[in-house]
C-alpha positions as CSV (number, residue, x, y, z in Angstrom):
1,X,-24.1,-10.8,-7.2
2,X,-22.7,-13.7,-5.1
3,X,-19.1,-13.7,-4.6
4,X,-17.8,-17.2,-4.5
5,X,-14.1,-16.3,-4.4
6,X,-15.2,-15.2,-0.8
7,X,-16.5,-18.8,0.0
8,X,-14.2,-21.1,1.4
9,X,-15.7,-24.5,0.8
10,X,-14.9,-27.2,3.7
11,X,-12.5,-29.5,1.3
12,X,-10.3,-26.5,1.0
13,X,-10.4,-25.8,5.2
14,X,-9.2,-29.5,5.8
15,X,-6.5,-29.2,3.4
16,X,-5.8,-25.9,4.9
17,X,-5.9,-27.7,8.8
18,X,-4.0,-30.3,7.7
19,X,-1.0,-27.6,6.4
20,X,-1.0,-26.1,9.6
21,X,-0.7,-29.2,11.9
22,X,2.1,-30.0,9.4
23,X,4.3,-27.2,10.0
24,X,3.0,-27.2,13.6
25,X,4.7,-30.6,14.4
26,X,7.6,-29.5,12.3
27,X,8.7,-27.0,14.1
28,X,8.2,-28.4,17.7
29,X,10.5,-31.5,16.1
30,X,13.0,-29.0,15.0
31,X,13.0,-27.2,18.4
32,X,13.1,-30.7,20.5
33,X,16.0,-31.6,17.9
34,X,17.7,-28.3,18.8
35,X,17.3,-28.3,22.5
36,X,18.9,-31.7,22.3
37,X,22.2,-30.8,20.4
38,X,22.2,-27.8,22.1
39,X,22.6,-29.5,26.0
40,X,25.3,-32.1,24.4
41,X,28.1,-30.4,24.5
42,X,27.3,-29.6,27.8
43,X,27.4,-32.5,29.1
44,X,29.8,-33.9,27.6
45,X,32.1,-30.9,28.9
46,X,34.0,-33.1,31.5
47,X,35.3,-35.1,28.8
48,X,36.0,-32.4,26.2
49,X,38.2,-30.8,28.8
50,X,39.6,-34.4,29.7
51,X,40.4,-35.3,25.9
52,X,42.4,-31.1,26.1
53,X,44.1,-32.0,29.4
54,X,45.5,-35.3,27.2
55,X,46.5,-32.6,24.0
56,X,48.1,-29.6,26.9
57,X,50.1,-33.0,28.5
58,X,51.4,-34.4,25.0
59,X,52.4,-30.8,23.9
60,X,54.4,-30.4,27.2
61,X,56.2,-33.7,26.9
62,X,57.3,-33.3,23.2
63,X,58.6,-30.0,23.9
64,X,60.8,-30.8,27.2
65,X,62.2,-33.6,26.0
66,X,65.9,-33.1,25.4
67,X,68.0,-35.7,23.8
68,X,71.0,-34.0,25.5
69,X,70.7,-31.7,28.5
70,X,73.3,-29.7,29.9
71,X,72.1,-29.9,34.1
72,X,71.3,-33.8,35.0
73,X,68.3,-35.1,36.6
74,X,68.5,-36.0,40.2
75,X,70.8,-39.0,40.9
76,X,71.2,-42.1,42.7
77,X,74.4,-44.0,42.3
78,X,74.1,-43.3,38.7
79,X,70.7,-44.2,38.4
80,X,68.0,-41.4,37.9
81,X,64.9,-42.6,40.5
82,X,61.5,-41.0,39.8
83,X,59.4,-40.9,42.5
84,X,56.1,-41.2,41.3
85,X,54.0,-41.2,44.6
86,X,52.3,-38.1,43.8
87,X,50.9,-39.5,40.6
88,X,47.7,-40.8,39.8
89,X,46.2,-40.9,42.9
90,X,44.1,-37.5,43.2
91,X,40.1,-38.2,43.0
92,X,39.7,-35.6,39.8
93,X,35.8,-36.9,39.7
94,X,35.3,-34.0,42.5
95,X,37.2,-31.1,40.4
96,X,34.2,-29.2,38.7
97,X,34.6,-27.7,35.2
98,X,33.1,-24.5,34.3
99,X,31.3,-24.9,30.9
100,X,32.3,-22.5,28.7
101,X,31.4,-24.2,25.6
102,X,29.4,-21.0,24.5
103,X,32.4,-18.5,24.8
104,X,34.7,-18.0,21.8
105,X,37.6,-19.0,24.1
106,X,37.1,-22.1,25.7
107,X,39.1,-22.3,29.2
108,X,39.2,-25.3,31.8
109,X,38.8,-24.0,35.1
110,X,37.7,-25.7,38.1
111,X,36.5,-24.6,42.0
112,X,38.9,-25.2,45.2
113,X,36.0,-25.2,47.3
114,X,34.6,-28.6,45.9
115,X,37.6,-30.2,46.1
116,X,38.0,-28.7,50.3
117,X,34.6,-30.7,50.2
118,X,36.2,-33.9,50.4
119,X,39.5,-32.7,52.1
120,X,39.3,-29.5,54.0
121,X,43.7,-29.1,53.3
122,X,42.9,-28.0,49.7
123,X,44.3,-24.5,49.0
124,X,46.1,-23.1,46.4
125,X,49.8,-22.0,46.6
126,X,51.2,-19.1,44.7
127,X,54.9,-20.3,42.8
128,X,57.8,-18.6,40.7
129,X,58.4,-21.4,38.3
130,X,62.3,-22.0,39.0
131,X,64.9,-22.8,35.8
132,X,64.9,-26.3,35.2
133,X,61.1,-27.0,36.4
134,X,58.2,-28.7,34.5
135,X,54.8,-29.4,35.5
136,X,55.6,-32.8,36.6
137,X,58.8,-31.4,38.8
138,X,56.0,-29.0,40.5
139,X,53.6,-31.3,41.4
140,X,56.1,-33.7,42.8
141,X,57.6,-30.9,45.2
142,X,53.3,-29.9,46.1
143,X,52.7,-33.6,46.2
144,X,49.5,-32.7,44.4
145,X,48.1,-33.8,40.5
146,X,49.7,-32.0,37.4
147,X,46.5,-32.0,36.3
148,X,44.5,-30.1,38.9
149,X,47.7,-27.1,38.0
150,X,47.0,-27.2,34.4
151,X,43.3,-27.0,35.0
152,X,44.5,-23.8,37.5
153,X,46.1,-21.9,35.3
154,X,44.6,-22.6,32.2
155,X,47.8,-23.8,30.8
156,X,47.3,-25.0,27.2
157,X,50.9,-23.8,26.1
158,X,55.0,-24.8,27.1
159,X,55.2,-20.9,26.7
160,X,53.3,-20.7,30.0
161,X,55.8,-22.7,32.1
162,X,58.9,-20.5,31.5
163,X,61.0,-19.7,34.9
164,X,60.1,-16.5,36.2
165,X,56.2,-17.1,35.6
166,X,53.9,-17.2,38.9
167,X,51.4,-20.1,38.9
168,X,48.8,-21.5,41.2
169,X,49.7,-24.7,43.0
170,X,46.3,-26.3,44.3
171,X,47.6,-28.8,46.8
172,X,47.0,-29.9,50.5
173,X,50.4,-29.0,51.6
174,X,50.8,-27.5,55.2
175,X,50.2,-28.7,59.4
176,X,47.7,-29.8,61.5
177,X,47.7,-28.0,65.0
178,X,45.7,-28.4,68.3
179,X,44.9,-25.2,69.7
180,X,46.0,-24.6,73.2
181,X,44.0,-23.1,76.5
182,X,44.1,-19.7,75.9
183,X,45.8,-19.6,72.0
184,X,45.0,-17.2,69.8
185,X,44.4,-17.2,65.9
186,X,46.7,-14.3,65.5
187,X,49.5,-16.4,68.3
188,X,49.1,-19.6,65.8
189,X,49.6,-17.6,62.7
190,X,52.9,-16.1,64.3
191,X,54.0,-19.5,65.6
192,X,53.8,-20.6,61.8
193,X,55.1,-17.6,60.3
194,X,51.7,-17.5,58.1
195,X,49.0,-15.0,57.2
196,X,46.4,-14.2,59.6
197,X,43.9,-14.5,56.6
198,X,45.4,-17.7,55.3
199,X,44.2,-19.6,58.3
200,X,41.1,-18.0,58.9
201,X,39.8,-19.0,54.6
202,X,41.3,-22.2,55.0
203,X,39.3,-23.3,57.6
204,X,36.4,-21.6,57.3
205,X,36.3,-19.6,60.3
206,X,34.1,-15.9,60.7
207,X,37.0,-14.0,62.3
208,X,40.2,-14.4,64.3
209,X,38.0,-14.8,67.5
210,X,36.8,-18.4,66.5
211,X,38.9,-21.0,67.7
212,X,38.7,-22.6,71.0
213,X,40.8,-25.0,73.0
214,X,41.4,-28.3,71.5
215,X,40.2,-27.3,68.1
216,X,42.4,-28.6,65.0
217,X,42.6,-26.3,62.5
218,X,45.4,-26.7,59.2
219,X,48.0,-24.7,58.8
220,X,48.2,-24.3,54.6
221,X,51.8,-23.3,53.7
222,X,54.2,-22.8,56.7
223,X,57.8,-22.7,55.7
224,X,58.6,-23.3,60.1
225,X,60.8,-26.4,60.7
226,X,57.7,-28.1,62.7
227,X,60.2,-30.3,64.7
228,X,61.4,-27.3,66.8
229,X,57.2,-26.9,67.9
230,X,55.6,-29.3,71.0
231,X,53.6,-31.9,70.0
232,X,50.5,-30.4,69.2
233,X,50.9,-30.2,65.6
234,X,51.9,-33.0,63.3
235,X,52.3,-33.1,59.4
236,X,49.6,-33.3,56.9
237,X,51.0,-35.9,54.8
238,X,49.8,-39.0,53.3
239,X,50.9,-42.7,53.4
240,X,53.7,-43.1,51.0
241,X,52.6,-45.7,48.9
242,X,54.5,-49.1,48.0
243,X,52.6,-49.7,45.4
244,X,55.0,-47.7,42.8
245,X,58.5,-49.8,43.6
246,X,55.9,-53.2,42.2
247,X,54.9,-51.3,39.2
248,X,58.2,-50.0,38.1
249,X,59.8,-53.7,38.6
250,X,57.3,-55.0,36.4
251,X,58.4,-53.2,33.3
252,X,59.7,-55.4,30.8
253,X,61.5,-53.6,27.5
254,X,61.6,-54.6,24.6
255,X,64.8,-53.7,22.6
256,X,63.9,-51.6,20.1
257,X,67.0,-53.1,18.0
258,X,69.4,-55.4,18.3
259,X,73.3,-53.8,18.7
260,X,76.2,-52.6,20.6
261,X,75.7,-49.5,22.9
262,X,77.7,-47.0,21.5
263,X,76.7,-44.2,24.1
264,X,75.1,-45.1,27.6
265,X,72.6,-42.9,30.2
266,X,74.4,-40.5,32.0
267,X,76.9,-37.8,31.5
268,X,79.2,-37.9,28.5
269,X,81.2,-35.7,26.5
270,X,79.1,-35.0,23.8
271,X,81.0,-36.6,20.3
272,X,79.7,-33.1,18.3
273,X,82.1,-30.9,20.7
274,X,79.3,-29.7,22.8
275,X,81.1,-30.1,26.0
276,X,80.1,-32.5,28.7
277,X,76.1,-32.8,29.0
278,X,73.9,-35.3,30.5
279,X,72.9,-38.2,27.6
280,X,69.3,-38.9,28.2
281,X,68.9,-42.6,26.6
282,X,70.9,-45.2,24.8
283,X,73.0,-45.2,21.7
284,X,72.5,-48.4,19.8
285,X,74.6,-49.2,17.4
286,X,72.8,-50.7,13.9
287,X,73.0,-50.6,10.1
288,X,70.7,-48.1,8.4
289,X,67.0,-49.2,7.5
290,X,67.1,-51.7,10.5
291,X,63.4,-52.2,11.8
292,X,62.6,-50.3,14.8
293,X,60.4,-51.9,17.4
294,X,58.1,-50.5,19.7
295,X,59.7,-51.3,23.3
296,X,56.0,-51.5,24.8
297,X,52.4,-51.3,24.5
298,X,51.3,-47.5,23.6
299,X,50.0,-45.0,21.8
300,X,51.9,-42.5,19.4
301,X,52.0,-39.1,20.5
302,X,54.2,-37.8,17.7
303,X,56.0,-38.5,14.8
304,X,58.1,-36.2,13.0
305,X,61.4,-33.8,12.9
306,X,62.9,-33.0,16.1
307,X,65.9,-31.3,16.5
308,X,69.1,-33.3,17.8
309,X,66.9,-36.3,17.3
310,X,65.8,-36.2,13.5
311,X,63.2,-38.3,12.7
312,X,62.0,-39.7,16.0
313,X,59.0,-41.6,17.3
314,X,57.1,-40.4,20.7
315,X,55.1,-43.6,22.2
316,X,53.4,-43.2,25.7
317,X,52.9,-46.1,27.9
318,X,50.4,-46.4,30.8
319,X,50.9,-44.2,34.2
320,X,52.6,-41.5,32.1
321,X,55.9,-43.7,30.8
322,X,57.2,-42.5,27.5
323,X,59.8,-44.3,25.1
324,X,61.4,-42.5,22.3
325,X,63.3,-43.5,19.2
326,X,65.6,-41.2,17.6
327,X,67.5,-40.8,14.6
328,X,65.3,-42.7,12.0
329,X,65.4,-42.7,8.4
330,X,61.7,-43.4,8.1
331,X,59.0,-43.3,10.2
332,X,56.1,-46.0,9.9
333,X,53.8,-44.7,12.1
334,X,51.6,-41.4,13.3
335,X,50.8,-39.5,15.7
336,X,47.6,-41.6,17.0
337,X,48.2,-45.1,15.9
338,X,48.0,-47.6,18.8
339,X,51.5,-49.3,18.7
340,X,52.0,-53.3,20.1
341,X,54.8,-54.4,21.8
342,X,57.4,-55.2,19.4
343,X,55.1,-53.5,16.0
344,X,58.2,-52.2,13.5
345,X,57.7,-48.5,14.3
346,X,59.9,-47.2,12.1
347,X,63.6,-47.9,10.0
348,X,67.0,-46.7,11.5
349,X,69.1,-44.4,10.0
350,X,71.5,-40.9,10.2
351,X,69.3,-37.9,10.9
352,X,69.7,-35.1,13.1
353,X,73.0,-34.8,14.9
354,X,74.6,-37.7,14.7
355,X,78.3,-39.3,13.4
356,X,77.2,-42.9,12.6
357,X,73.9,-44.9,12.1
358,X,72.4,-45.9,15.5
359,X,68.9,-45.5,17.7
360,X,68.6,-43.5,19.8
361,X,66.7,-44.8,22.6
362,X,64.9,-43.0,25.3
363,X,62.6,-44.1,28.2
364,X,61.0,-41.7,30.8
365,X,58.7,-40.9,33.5
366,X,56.6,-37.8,31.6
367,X,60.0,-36.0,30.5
368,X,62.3,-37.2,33.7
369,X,65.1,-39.5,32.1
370,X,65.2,-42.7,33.3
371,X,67.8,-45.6,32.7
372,X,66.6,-47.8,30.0
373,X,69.4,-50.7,31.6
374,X,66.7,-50.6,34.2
375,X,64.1,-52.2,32.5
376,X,65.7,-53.6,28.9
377,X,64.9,-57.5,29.4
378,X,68.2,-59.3,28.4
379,X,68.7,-60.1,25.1
């Protein structure tokens, strides 16, 4: 007998067909579809590692700043002077990230050699991070970006920073010098009191044999007082710029309240017995639940307890300014909110350690103190 269960009539095999270009297309969509998410976050890694950079930087600034600190910034006639020259002003388009968005720990690292590329001076110093230093103090003495060091050392915590630690200072710090008839690698690296070794990575050379007379090769690192050497080697250094007296004198403040000063900038006998210590802002005097307005454009980077300062406001400011309001019975904004000039920010009052209502008022380059009386606009 015939077995029709066996037979597969055609209207069955197109219905089958059909099924099976179905799934077919289904599954090279869900592959396409999964290729696709799966390259984004590579390349968007440059910007994930921008928006951390941003986090590490707002992490370090709320943590150093002090409302009171017992060794004062760097003074001239009575004014703290920030110079900023090192500051914005590194190409960071060249730094490469490595993409370690498929690790379970996801570092920001970044290769010397592509930034040599572009300037041949680049070379990475080690440091002993001294008492007293910050990331911003560092790169001032390098004259290199805070960036390209937290990128470095993978710096995502304060912790990191404490004195004693050894970091690595990428920077273009260091001599030029014209080789002489007859000079050798090894007579250069003694002149400079460098490693042999130093000279020869820095400049790509094959061995110590390499150089010939009138070369100029860059001496990374030298700790020589290069005045006391002939004129064949001058200073690697770049242009000061003028650029940074224009901006500062621009600033306009707003006063965040209107009152007496109570307290000024500078060193004071602190009124809670603490000794004399450096006072890092303004005291203005005010009843409690005054408004509290933001002194400039920004963008909150914290809102909260502090100690010393109670409940203050964090705001930063373009090219790395930050105001800060202390003392405040309530705080009207958070840590995000995009804050105009003048915007109530917050209401005055008592908290943290104080012995009468007042604002305390802060501006600063990063976490170096500056003198608000600098840039207050009369009232």
């Amino acid at each position: 007998m015939y077995d029709f269960k066996r037979y597969s009539f055609p209207e069955e095999r197109k219905k089958n067909s059909f099924i099976y270009g179905f799934f077919s297309l289904l599954f090279i969509l869900v592959i396409v579809i999964f290729t696709l998410i799966a390259d984004k976050p590579q390349n968007n890694n440059k910007k994930i590692v921008s928006s951390n950079l941003s986090s590490v930087e707002n992490k370090l600034i709320i943590d150093g700043i002090k409302m009171e600190d017992e060794t004062p910034p760097a003074e001239t006639e009575g004014e703290v002077i920030f110079d900023d020259n090192f500051d914005d002003d590194i190409d960071l388009s060249n730094t490469v990230v490595v993409d370690t968005s498929k690790s379970k720990k996801k570092e920001k690292n970044y290769t010397i050699e592509e930034l040599k590329k572009k300037d041949k001076r680049w070379h990475h110093t080690k440091y002993q991070i001294q008492k007293n230093d910050n990331i911003w103090k560092i790169a001032q003495k390098f004259d290199t970006n805070y960036k390209l060091i937290l990128l470095a050392n993978n710096i995502d915590n304060p912790d990191i920073l404490k004195p004693g630690k050894i970091i690595i200072v990428p920077n273009r710090k260091g001599v030029f010098h014209r080789v002489k008839k007859g000079q050798s690698l090894m007579a250069i690296a003694c002149l400079y009191k460098v490693p042999l070794h130093n000279i020869i990575i820095n400049n790509s050379l094959k061995n110590s044999n390499c150089v010939f007379h009138g070369q100029t090769i860059f001496i990374p690192d030298t700790r020589v007082n290069v005045s006391s050497i002939k004129e064949d080697t001058y200073i690697a250094k770049k242009e000061k710029s003028k650029e940074n007296n224009q901006i500062k004198s621009n600033i306009s403040l707003l006063w965040p309240v209107n009152g007496k000063i109570t307290s000024s900038f500078g060193t004071r006998r602190n009124p809670l017995g603490k000794g004399r210590q450096f006072h890092c802002g303004l005291d203005i005097s005010c009843d409690v639940d005054t408004p509290v307005r933001a002194a400039m454009d920004g963008t909150v980077i914290y809102s909260g307890w502090k100690d010393g300062y109670g409940n203050v406001v964090v705001i930063k400011h373009n090219k790395g300014y930050i105001s800060v309001y202390g003392h405040n019975s309530n705080n009207l904004v958070k840590e995000g909110d995009s804050v105009q000039k003048g915007q109530v920010i917050a209401k005055s009052g008592m908290t943290g350690s104080v012995t009468g209502a007042h604002v305390h008022f802060e501006f600063r380059k990063y976490i170096t103190p500056l003198n608000p009386l600098r840039y207050l606009k009369e009232k």
